[in-house]
SETOR-800278 format. One line per field, with one value per residue (C-alpha): z, y, x; chain. Coordinates in pm, 1 decimal. Layout:
N
c3 (Z, ...)
c2 (Y, ...)
c1 (X, ...)
unit (A, ...)
This chain:
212
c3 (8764.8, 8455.9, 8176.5, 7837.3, 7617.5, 7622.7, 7496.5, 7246.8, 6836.9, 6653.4, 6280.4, 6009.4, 5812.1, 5487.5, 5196.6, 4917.5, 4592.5, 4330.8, 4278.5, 4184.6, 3845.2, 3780.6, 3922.4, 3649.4, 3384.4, 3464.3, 3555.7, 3197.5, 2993.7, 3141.3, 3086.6, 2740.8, 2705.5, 2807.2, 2585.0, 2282.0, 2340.4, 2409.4, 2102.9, 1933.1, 2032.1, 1958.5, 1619.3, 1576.1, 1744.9, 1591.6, 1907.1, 2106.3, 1777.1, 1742.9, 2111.2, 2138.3, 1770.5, 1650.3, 1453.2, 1285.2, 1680.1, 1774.4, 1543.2, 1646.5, 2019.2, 1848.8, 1652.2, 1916.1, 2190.5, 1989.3, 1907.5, 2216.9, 2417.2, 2385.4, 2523.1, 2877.8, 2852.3, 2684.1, 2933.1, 3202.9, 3108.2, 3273.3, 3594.8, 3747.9, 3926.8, 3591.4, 3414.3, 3675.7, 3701.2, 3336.2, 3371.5, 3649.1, 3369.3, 3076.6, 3356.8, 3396.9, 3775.3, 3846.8, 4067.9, 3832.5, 3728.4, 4037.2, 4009.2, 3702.8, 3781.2, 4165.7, 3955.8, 3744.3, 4036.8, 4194.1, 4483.2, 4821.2, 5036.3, 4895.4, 4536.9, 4514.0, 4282.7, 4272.8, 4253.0, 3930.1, 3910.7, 3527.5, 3472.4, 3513.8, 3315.2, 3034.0, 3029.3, 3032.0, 2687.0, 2523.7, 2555.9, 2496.8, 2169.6, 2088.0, 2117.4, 1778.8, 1571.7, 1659.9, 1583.0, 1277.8, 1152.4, 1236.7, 1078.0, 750.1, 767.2, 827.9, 575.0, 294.7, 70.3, 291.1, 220.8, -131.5, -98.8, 223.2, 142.0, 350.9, 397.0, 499.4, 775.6, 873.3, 943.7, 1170.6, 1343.0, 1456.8, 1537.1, 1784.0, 1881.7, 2009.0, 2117.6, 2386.3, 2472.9, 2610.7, 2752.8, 2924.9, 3067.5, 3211.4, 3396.9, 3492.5, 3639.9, 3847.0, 3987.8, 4073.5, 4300.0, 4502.4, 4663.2, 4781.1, 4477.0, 4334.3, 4687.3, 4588.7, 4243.6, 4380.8, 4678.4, 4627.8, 4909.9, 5037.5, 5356.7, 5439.4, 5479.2, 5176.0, 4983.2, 5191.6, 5032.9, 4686.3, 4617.8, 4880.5, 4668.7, 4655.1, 5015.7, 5048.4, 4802.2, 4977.7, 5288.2, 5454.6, 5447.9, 5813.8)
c2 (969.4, 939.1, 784.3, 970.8, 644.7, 518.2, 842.9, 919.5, 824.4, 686.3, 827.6, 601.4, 424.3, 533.9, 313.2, 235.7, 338.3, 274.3, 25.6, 170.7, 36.2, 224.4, 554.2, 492.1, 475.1, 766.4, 995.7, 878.7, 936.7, 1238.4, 1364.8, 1240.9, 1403.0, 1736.2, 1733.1, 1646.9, 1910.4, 2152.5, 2100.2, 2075.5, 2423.4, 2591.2, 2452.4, 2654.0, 2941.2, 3211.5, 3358.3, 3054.2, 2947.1, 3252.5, 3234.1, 2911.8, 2854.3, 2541.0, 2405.3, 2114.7, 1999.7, 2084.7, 1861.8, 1586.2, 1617.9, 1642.9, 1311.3, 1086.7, 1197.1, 1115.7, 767.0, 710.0, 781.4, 429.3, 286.5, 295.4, 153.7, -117.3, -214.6, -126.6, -452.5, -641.9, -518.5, -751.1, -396.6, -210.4, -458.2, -472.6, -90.1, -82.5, -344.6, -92.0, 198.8, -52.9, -61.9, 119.6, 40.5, 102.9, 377.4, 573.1, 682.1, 809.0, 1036.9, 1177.2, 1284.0, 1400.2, 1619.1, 1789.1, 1890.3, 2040.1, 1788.4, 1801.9, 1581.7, 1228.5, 1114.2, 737.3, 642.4, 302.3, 325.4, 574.5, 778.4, 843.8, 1181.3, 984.2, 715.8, 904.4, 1120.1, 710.6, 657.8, 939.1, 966.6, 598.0, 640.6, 1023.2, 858.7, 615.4, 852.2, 1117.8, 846.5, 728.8, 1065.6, 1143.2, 849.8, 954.2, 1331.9, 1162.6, 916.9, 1052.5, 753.9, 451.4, 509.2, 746.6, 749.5, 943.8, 1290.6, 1451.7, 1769.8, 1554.8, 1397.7, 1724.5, 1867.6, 1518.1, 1584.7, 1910.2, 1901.3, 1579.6, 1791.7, 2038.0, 1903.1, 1659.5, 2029.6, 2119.4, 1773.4, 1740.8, 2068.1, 2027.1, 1705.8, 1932.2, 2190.6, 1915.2, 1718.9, 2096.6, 2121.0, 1785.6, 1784.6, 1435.7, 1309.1, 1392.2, 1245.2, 928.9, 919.9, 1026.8, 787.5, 522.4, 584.9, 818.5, 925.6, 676.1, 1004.6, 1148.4, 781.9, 754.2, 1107.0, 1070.3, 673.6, 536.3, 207.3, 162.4, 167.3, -87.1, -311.3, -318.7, -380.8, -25.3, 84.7, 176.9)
c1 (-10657.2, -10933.3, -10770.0, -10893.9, -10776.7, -11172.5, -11266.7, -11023.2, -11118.3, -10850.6, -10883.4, -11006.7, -10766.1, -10731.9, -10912.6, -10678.4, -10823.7, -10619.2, -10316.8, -9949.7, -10002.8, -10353.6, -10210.3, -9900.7, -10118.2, -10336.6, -10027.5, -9855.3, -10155.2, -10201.0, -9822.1, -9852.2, -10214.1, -10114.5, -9781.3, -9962.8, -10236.7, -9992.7, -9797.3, -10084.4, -10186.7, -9794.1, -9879.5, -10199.8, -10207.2, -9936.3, -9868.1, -9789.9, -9617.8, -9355.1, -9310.6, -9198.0, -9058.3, -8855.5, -9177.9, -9040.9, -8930.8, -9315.1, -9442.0, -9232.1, -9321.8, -9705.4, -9701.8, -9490.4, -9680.1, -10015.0, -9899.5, -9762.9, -10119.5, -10245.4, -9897.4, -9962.3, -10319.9, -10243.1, -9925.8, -10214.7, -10445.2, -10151.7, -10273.6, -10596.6, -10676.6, -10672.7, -10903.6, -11164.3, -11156.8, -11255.2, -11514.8, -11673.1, -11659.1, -11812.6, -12107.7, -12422.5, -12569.1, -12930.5, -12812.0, -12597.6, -12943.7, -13021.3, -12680.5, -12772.5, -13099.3, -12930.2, -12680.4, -12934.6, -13145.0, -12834.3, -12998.0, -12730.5, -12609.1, -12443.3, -12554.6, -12518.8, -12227.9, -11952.6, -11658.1, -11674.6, -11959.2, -12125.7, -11967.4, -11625.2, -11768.3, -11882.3, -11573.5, -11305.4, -11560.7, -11559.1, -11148.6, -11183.3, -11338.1, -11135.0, -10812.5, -10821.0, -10996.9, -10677.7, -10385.3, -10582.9, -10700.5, -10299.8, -10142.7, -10305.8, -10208.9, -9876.1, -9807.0, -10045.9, -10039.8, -10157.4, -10543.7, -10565.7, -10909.4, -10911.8, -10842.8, -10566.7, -10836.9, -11096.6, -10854.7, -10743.6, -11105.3, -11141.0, -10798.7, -10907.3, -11233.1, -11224.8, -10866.9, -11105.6, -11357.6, -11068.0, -10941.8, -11263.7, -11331.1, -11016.0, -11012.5, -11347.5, -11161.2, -10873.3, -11107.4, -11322.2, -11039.5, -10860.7, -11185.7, -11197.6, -10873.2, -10873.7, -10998.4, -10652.4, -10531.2, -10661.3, -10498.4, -10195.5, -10119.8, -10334.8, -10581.1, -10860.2, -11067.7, -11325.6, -11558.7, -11470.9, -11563.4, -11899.7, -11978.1, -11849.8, -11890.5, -12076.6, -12188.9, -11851.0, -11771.4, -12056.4, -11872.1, -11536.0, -11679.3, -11642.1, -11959.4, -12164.5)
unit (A, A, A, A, A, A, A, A, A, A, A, A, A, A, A, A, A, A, A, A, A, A, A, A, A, A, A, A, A, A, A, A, A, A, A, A, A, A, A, A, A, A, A, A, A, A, A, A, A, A, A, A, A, A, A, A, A, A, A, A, A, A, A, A, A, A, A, A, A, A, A, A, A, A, A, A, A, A, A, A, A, A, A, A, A, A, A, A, A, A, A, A, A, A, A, A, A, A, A, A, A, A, A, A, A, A, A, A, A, A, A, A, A, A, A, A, A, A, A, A, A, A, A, A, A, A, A, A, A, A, A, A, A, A, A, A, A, A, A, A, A, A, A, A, A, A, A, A, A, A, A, A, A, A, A, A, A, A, A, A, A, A, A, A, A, A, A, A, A, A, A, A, A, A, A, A, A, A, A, A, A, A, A, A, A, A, A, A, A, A, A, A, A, A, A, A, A, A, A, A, A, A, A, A, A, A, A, A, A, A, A, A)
């Protein structure tokens, strides 16, 4: 009798991606993120508006939701995991060139990337930077007499033109992550293929020690 047990591959264990804590804040900012944009657009848009009704509610769902966005990143820097993933996003590598220029060429095969690649890096920054100018720009639609010399119509313009412009950007993020599967596997339990990392972030496999 041949015994198959020599012959047979045992699957690769998963790689764990991120920490519980890292996955809470993403999935918090998100819920938060997609309840202030939505309120945001039954304010605006008439149709949405006389739909769902009950404005003065609307806006209250608008402006905690806003000021609540920076809540779970800033309970997320208690996390060791959390802070080194946003030293990794502060970071430009050598080879994050070599993505960019791999991503304009529509070049195939594996584009080198750590443990974020650029796009994701650019995209942490800009929300990064988008979310303060919204609670600011907010605050003094809000309370109209803490800075006088900022016009309300001035902070108004602001508010919805970096509003916008987050619409687009998060959707964009939406749409990616809706096409890569594991990628939203990864966020969502922790952990990812080792194949799928070797593809997507194969610096990163080399850093933690997976890499072939």
């Amino acid at each position: 009798m041949t015994s198959t047990a020599g012959s047979t591959r045992r699957p690769e264990r998963l790689l764990p991606r991120f920490s519980r804590a890292e996955r809470l804040v993403h999935q918090v900012t998100a819920g938060l993120m997609l309840l202030c944009v939505g309120a945001a657009a039954c304010l605006y848009f008439p149709p949405l508006a006389q739909l769902v009704g009950r404005r003065h509610l609307v806006v209250v769902v608008h402006e905690w939701s806003g000021l609540l966005l920076p809540v779970p990143f800033l309970l997320g820097l208690a996390s060791s995991a959390f802070r080194a993933d946003l030293r990794r996003l502060n970071r430009l590598a050598p080879y994050d060139r070599q993505w960019l220029r791999a991503v304009r060429r529509n070049t195939p095969g594996p584009r080198p990337a750590g443990k974020f690649n650029v796009g994701q890096k650019i995209y942490a920054g800009w929300i990064a930077g988008a979310v303060p100018v919204m609670t600011f720009t907010g605050l003094l639609m809000w309370f109209t007499d803490v800075l006088p010399a900022i016009s309300r119509t001035s902070a108004i313009f602001v508010h919805d033109v970096t509003a916008l412009a987050i619409a687009a950007v998060v959707l964009g993020h939406i749409r990616l992550a809706y096409r890569d599967p594991l990628a939203r596997r990864g966020m969502r339990t922790g952990s990812v293929p080792p194949e799928w990392a070797r593809k997507n972030h194969p610096q990163w496999v080399d850093e933690i020690g997976h890499g072939r």
